[in-house]
C-alpha positions, 0 to 999 in steps of 0.5 A, spaced: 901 175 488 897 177 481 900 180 475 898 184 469 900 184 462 903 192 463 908 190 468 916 190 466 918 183 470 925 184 472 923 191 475 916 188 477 920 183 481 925 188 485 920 193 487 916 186 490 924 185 493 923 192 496 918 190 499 920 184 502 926 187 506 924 194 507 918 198 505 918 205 502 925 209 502 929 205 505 926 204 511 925 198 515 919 194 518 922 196 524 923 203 522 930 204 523 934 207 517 938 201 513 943 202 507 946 197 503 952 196 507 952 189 510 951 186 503 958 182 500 959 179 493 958 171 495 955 171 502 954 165 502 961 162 500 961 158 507 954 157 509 950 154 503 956 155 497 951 152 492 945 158 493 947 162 487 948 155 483 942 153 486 937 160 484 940 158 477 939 151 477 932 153 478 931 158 473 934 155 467 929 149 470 923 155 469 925 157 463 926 150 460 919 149 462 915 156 460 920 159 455 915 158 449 911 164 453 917 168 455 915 174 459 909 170 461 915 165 464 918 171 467 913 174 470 910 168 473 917 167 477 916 173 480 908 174 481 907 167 481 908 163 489 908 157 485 915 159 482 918 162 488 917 157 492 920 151 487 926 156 488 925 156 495 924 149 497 931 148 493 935 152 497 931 149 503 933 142 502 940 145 501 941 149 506 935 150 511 934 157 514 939 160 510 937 164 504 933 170 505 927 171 500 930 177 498 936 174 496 933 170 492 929 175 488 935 179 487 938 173 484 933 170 480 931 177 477 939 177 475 938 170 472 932 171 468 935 177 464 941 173 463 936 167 461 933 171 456 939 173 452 940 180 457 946 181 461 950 175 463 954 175 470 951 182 472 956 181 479 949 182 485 951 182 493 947 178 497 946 178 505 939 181 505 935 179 511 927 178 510 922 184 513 918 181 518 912 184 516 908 183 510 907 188 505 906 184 499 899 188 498 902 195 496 906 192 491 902 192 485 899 199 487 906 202 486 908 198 480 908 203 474 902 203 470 902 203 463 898 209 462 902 213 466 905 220 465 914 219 465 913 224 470 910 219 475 915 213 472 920 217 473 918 219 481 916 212 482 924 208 480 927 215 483 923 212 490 928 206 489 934 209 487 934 210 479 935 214 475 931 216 468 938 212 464 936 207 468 928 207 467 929 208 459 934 201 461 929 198 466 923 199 461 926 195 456 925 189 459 919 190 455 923 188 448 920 181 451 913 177 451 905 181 450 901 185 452 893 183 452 890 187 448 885 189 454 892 195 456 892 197 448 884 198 445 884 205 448 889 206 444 886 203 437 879 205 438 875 210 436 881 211 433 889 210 433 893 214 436 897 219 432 904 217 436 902 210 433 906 208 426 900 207 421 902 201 419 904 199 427 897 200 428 894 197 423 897 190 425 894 191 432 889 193 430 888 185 427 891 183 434 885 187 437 879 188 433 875 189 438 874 196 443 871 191 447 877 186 449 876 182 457 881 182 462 884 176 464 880 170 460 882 164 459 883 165 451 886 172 452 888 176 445 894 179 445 899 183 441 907 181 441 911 187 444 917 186 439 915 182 432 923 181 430 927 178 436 920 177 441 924 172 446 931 175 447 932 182 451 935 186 447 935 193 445 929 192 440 925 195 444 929 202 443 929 202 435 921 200 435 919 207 440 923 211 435 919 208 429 912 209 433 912 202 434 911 203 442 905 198 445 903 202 451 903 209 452 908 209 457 912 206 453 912 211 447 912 217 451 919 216 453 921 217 445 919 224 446 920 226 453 926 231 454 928 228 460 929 220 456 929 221 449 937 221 449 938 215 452 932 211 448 936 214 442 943 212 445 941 205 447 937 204 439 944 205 437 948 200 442 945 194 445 952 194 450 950 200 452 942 199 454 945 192 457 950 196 461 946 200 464 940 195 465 945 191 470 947 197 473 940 199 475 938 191 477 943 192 482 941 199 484 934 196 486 936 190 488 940 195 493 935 198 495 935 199 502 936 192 505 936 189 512 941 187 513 945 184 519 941 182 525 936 185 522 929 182 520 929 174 519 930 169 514 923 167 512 922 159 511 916 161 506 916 166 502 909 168 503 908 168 510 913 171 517 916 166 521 911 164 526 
């Protein structure tokens, strides 16, 4: 599972959800339609009362340990197998065979927000059921990518079922961490994006002084994606795009573009309403065309079919 900095985690976590359970427009490995029927509030109540406990346990242990580093512990939990399978074992040796991989991302997507000052006790459904073909290498493919035009965001999160308010909330989670300056240059050199807030510009600019940064070294440079509550997911995010303090591209477009200039100013003004809508579209993508039922497979490991 590899990463990059561009990536939003939490969305980032669910679409490799969508993968894992379904493929594309909610149709399984299979190739049978599924819905999101077959999903309860506490599914497990009987069969492993302590999972949700147990996802929690894990995460808060995660964080504890990588929290210095925010958005590099987020995002590993969901792109590092090491992480995914410490959670994993957890449930394992609790409950064996029991909970899905997909429950599990669903939940630790819920609890890593909440763990980073975002929505708490986002109510998530479980009972999903594991694919049992892996498609884990169409993830990256189709995570949006921090050059892209809002038109394709926008068509990509639509693929799973939310909206441009849900987008604009989703993205978001980029109020949290850095970006290595290998995704920011083209936007400092030869000169500074004009969408760029002159004094913005200058500071990346002593983050990244050269047009020339690496991808993926050991002493990477990088740039904080919000100066004032760096470590919290809150609705920073909104007030810096309409200041043009936007770190990506993507990120800046949406503070111009009819289709999501609303909702940036909207959740700029009101940091409930961006994490109501968060949690609303963390469901809707954890719900996502799920197997459910008999469907699929319940995976011992998360990288690998059962054999």
């Amino acid at each position: 599972m590899g990463s990059s900095s561009s990536l939003v985690p939490v969305a980032s976590a669910l679409l490799l959800l969508s993968y894992l359970i379904a493929g594309n427009n909610g149709v399984s490995a299979a190739g049978t339609s599924t819905s999101s029927d077959g999903l309860k509030l506490n599914y497990y109540s009987e069969s492993c009362p302590r999972a949700e406990e147990i996802v929690k346990e894990q995460v808060k242990s995660l964080y504890e340990e990588h929290g210095n580093t925010a958005v590099s512990w987020l995002r590993a939990l969901f792109h590092d197998c090491t992480y995914i399978d410490a959670i994993k074992s957890a449930l394992e040796r609790a409950c064996p065979g029991t909970v899905s991989c997909a429950d599990l991302l669903a939940l630790a997507a819920r609890d890593g927000a909440a763990m980073l000052g975002g929505p708490a006790d986002i109510p998530m459904r479980t009972g999903r059921r594991d694919a049992t073909e892996s498609q884990y290498g169409e993830v990256e493919s189709n995570i949006p990518n921090h050059n892209e035009s809002v038109s394709a965001v926008l068509d990509r999160f639509a693929s799973m079922g939310v909206d441009a308010e849900g987008v604009v909330a989703l993205l978001g989670a980029h109020s949290v961490g850095r970006v290595h300056c290998f995704n920011l240059v083209a936007r400092l050199y030869p000169a500074v994006d004009g969408t760029i807030e002159p004094a913005y510009g200058t500071y990346l600019r002593g983050r990244c002084p050269t047009a020339e940064a690496k991808e993926d070294t050991r002493d990477v440079a990088y740039a904080r994606n919000d100066r004032v509550t760096p470590m919290v997911l809150d609705n920073m995010y909104h007030k810096n795009l309409l200041k043009g303090r936007g770190l990506l591209l993507v990120d800046q477009r949406l503070a111009t573009d009819p289709r999501t200039a609303t909702f940036v100013r909207k959740m700029a003004a009101d940091n409930d309403y961006f994490h109501d809508v968060f949690a609303a579209a963390l469901v809707k993508m954890s719900e996502n065309g799920p197997l459910t039922g008999d469907q699929g497979e319940v995976r011992k490991d998360c990288r690998f079919v059962n054999k």
